[in-house]
Structure formats: structure tokens, C-alpha cells
N, C-alpha and C positions, 0 to 999 in steps of 0.2 A: 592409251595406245602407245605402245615404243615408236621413239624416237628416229628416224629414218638415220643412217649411217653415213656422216658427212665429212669430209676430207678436212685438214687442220686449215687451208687456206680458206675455203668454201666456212668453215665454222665463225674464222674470225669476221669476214665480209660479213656473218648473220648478224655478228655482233657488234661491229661496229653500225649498222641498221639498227638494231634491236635499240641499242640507247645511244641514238645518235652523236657518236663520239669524235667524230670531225670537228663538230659544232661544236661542241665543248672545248674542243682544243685550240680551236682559233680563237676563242672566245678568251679562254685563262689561261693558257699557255700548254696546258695540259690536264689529263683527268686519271683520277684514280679506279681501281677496278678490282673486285672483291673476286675470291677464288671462287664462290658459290656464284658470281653472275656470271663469271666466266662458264660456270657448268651449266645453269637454268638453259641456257639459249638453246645447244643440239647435245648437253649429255656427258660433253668431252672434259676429260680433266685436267685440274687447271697447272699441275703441274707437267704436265706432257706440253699442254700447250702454250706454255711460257720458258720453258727451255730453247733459249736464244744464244749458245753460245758463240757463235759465228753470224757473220754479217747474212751469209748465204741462207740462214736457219730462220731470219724474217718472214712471216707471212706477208705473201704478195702486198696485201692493201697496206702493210705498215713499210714496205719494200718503197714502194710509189709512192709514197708520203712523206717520206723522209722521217720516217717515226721509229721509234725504241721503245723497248719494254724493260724496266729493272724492277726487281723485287724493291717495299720498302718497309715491311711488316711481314709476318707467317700471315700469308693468306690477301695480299693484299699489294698490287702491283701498280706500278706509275707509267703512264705512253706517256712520252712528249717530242716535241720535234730537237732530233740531235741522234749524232751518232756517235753509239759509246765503244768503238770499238777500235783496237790498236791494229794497226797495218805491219806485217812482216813481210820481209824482202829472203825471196827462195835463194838466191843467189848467196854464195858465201865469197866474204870479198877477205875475211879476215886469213892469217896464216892458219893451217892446222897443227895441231902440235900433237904428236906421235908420240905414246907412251910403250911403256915396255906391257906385254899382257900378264893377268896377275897368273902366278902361278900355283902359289899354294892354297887357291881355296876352290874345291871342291861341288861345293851348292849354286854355284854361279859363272856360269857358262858366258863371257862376253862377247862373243859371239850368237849369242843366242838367245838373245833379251825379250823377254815377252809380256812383260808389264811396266808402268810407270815405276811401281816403287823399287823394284831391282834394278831399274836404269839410275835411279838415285842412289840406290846404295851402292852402286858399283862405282860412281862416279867420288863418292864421299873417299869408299875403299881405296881407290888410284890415285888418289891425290889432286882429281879434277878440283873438288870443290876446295880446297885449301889454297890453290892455284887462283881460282876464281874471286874466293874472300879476302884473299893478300890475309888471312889470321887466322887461326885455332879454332876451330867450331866445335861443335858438338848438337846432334840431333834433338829437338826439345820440344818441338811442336809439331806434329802430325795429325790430319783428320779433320773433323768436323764439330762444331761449336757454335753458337749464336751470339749478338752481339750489338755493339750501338754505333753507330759512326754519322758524320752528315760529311756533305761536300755538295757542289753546285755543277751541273753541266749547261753552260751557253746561262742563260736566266733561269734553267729552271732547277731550283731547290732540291735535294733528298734527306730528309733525314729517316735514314737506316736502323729498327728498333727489333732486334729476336729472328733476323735475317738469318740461313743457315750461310757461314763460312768455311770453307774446306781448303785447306794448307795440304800439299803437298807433302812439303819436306820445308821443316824452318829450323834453321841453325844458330845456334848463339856460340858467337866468340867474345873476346874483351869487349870490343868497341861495338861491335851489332848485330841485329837479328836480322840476319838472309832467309827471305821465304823464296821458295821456288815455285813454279807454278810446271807441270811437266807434261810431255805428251810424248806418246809413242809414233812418231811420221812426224813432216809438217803439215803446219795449217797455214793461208793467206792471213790470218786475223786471229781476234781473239776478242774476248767482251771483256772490257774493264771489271766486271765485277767479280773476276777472277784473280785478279792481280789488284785492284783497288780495295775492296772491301777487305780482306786481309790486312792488306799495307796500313790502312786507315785504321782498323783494329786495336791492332798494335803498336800502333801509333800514341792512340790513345790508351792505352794501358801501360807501357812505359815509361810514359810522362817525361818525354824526353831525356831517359838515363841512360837510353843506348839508341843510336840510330838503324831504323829499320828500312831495308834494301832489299826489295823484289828482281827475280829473274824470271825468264820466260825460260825454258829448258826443252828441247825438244833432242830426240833421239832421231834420227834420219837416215834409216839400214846402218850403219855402220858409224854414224859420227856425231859424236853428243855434243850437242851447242848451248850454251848460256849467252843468251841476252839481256842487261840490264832493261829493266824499264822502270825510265822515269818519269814521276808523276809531278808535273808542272800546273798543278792549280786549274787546271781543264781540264783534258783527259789524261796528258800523257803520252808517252811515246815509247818506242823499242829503237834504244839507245846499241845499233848496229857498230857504228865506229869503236867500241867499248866491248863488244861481245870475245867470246872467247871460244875456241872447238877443238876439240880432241878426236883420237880414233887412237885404237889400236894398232900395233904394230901385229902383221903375220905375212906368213910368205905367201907366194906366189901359187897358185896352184895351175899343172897343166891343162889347159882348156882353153879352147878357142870356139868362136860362135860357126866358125866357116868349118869345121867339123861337124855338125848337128846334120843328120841325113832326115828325109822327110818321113815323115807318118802322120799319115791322114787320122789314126785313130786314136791319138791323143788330144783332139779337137774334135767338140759337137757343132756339126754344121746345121742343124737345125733351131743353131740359136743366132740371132742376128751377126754378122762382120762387124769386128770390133769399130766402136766410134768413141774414144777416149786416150787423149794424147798424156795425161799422165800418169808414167807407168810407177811409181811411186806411189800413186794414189789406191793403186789396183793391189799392191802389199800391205799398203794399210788397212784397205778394207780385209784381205784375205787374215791378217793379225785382229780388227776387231772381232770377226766372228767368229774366230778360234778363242780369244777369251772367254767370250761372254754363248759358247757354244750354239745358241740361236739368236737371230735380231730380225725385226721387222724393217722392210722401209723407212717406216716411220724413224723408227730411232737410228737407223744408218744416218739419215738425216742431221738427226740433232749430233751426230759425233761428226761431221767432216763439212770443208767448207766449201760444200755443192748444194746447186739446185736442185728441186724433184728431180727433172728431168736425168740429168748428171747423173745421178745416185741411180738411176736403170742403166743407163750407160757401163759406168763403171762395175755392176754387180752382175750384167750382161758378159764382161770380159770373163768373169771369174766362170760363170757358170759355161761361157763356151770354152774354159780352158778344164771343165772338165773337175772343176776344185770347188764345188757350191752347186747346192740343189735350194730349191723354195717349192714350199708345200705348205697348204692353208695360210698362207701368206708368213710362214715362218723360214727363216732361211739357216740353211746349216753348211758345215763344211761336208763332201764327199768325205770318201777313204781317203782315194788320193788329195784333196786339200787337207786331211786332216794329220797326215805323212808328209807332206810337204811342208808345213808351216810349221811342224816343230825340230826343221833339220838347223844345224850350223847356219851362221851367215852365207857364207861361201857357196856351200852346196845347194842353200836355197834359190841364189841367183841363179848359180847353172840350172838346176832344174826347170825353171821359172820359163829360163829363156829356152833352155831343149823342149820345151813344149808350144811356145809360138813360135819358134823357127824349124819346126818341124811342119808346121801347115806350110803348104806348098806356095801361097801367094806370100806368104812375109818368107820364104825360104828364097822365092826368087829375086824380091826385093832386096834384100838383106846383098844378093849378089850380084844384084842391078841385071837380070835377066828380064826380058819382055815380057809380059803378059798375058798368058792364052787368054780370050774371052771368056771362055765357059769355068774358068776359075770361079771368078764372080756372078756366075749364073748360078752354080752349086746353091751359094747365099740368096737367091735372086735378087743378087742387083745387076740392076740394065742401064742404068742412065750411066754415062761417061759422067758424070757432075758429081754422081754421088758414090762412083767409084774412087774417084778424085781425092773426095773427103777419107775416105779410108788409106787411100795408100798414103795420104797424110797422118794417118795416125800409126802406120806403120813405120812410116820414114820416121816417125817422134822417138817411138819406141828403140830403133836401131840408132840415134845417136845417142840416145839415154843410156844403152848398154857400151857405146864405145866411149863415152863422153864417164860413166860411172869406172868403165876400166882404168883409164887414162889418169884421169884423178885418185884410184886407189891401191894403182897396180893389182888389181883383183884376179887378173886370169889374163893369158897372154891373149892378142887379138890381131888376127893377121887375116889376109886373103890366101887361103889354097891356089 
């Protein structure tokens, strides 16, 4: 008889039941777990279901327990109590330093970055990363590869045998080999075994002839950041004080948010009022799904660092913006998401925002007008409590546009 169709949190609850793994763990500090037992229980595969990159990407019961999951063999995974995951701060406290834009090259739009590896090369190309190495590099390692490494979280042991490793971008100059680790958006966190297992690699393969130095690299609309991170014999940290950020220089373009006139029909109101305060997050997603052309829940999941819940939330903005449709549970971009997300930096914002401030409740917000009731009746919401919560994530939204202006000179911003 097949298998009844069970959610990834619901799968591991069967599993941690199924060979009572609590017990085990209090008992030894921790327990090992084979990709096939991870399948026997409801069917589910073990690579879907150990894909932990973020802190948020935990199954509940390993959430509540204070437990982890790392690979430590092909096929073959370790829980134990500890958290492997490095903490990043959104806030940019360092200077930005403003380059000139490249101009002779043709195949690369910096303005208009759509994947990890052309945020690296563009960053190599501009002199970010030579800026960053203080040395001469040159590109040497990319991709994926298997390998041996050990090291200890809290008491409890790894040793790492035929694990897959995947490098980004690793640069060798005179004195050392820079691996980067990169992402398109930020993330709150990140899992060690994205930046450790690497580092520790190579580490051990060099044998001390050159010293090897990890970066976390994230692109954020418009501003590429390098953060060292360093591994202190525990987990580690993101060495902020140390970080470096760039942007492009470009001008100004004319455009103001208190121009944008209302249309109701660039918003579907038959999809809930938005409830997700970061609109950054709502670009990323709309950028995942434009690369990877369809994505499930599921794996929106494992790429951002939101809970289930969040991840409706956030994919609810998109499709009431009119930019994402979901069918058989497969989710795609519209026309319009599919035009929108491959314009310029610039124009992408403006468009972004002439389509929530053209709905009439973030339009009057936006101008601190009062609020008709039957606004919020359109959506049916009624409770003054839970209208509340939205005009909250509206108010988020309007100083993320003035607060992103301010900091980039992007587009002028005035009241009419």
C-alpha cells in the first residue's frame, strides 16, 4: 500500500518515534542516521530532508530541542545538541565604498545581477575582490568536490569522509586561498557547513603553504558585501568589524513615490493583505523563482531564512502583486513577474513600488490619509487588531523605500 503523503516536520516527528532518537541522544550525546532510514519511515528523501541551510530550515522537533543536523559520510548524517549556525547582522554599520561602473564590458549588466556566479565575477572584474584580499588572486577553485575534514562542535566529534563540498568562488593569491561562500539577498544565518567544510578542506590540503580565509559574500539589490568569517575552534563567527561593501556609482533617476496614482488593477484582491514586513525578502523570493523558473514551498524553504508559515506570507505578497501564480503546487513567475524581474536595478524598484502604491490603502498610507473602512473589507478584514498588523507592514514597507532612497540616492523622494 503507498505511503500516505506527509509534511517534512510531521515526517521527522515519525522519525524521531520510529527509533527513538531523543533517547539516544541524551543517552550518547548523539546519534547517527542512514539516508535509507531517513526514507523507510514515510518515503521522503533524505536529501530533501536534511537540507538545513538556515537556522529557520529546522524541523520543528529538532527546532525545540536544540538539535542539528550535519552531513558526515554520502548517506549518512549526525543530530546532536548544538547550534551550527553563524548569526549575521542586516544592518551595515561599515563605510560603503563607491566604485566607478565597468564600462567596457558588454555580457554584464551591474545593474542587473541575476545569479551568484556573475556577482563574483563582477566583483573579481571591479576590483572588489583585490580590494578585499589586500593581494593578486586569481580564480582556482569552483564547484563541487568530496573530501575529509574532522573538527568538534560543544563535545560532540565529526569526522567528515566523501561529504559533497561546494565552493563558490576560491581565489589564490601569493599568501592565500580566499573561498567565498555567496548569496543573492541576505540571509539572518548561515550553516557552518558552508563555510567550514571548505575552509577545513583546504586547510588540510595545503598543509599549511598558504593560509586559507573564508568570506560570506552576499549581494543586497544593489550592494555587494564581504564578510570575513572566522573559525575559532567552535563554530565561528562573521567577523562584521572587518567586512567590506561596495555599490556602484549611477545617477539619479527622476522619480518620486508621491507621483504613483492609484490602480486597483495592478493588485489581486482575492489574495490575502499583505502580512510580511520585509520587503527585501519579497525581491528575493521574486529573483529565486525567476532563476530556477518553478519552485515548490518546499524548497522556497530550504533557500530563505523563514518559517513555513513566513514562506505563505511572503509568496502571498508576490502573487497579490500580481508577479506569481502556483498550480499543482508548483509555483511560477506571471508575464508580469517574468518582465519585471529581468529589468535594470533602478527600474526594478520603481516598478515594484508603482505597484503597491498604487493600491489604495498603502497609497493613502504612504500619505498619511485616513482610512475608509471598506478598504479593508474588499480583503475581509474586520478586526481593528488585524488591520493593525497590516498597516504595520505597510508602514515597514514605506520606510524601506525611503530609508533604501536615502542611503543610495536611488530616485528623488519628496511629498507633492
Amino acid at each position: 500500500m503507498a505511503k500516505t503523503k506527509v509534511d517534512t516536520n510531521t515526517a521527522w516527528s515519525n522519525i524521531f518515534e520510529r527509533y527513538k532518537l531523543l533517547h539516544q541522544i541524551r543517552r550518547d550525546g548523539y546519534v547517527d542516521l542512514s539516508a535509507d532510514a531517513i526514507k523507510e519511515v514515510d518515503g521522503k528523501e533524505a536529501r530533501l530532508m536534511t537540507k538545513v541551510d538556515f537556522r529557520e530550515n529546522l524541523p520543528t522537533i529538532m527546532r525545540d530541542e536544540g538539535l542539528s543536523i550535519l552531513a558526515i559520510k554520502n548517506g549518512l548524517y549526525r543530530i546532536a545538541k548544538n547550534d551550527p549556525f553563524i548569526d549575521i547582522e542586516e544592518r551595515i554599520s561599515s563605510p560603503i565604498i563607491e566604485l566607478p561602473s565597468p564600462t567596457t564590458l558588454c555580457t554584464i549588466d551591474p545593474f542587473n545581477i541575476k545569479s551568484e556566479s556573475a556577482a563574483l565575477d563582477l566583483a573579481f572584474i571591479s576590483g572588489m575582490c583585490a580590494e578585499v584580499f589586500q593581494e593578486e588572486s586569481f580564480l582556482s577553485v569552483r564547484g563541487r568536490l568530496r573530501g575529509e575534514l574532522e573538527f568538534s562542535l560543544g563535545d560532540t566529534p565529526y569526522s567528515v569522509d566523501g561529504v559533497q563540498i561546494e565552493v563558490d568562488g576560491g581565489y589564490e593569491g601569493k599568501d592565500a586561498l580566499h573561498l567565498v561562500e555567496a548569496k543573492i539577498g541576505f540571509r539572518n544565518n548561515i550553516n557552518i557547513r558552508q563555510l567550514l567544510y571548505p575552509q577545513l578542506y583546504w586547510q588540510r590540503q595545503l598543509q599549511e603553504k598558504k593560509k586559507v580565509q573564508s568570506y560570506i559574500f552576499y549581494l543586497q539589490n544593489d550592494i555587494f558585501r564581504f564578510i570575513p568569517y572566522i573559525y575559532d575552534g567552535i563554530v565561528g563567527y562573521a567577523d562584521h568589524a572587518h567586512q567590506k561593501v561596495f555599490r556602484f556609482k549611477d545617477q539619479t533617476r527622476d522619480f518620486s513615490l508621491y507621483d504613483i496614482a492609484i490602480d486597483q488593477s495592478k493588485i489581486d484582491t482575492s489574495i490575502p493583505f499583505p502580512q510580511a514586513d520585509k520587503f527585501d525578502k519579497i525581491q528575493d523570493m521574486l529573483f529565486s523563482i525567476a532563476k530556477r523558473g518553478s519552485l515548490t514551498k518546499e524548497e522556497l524553504h530550504g533557500e530563505f531564512d523563514l518559517v513555513t508559515r513566513q514562506i505563505d506570507y511572503y509568496l502571498n505578497v508576490l502573487k497579490w502583486l500580481k508577479l506569481s501564480t502556483e498550480e499543482n503546487a508548483e509555483i511560477t513567475l506571471s508575464t508580469e513577474g517574468q518582465i519585471l524581474s529581468a529589468l535594470p536595478f533602478k527600474q526594478r524598484i520603481e516598478a515594484l513600488a508603482t505597484r503597491v502604491f498604487a493600491e489604495p490603502i498603502c497609497h493613502a498610507l504612504l500619505h498619511k490619509q485616513t482610512l475608509p473602512k471598506e478598504r479593508f473589507e474588499v480583503y475581509k478584514v474586520y478586526s481593528p487588531s488585524t488591520q493593525q498588523r497590516r498597516v504595520r507592514t505597510i508602514t515597514a514597507w514605506i520606510n524601506y523605500f525611503k530609508e533604501f532612497s536615502q542611503q543610495r540616492n536611488l530616485f528623488t523622494i519628496h511629498s507633492s
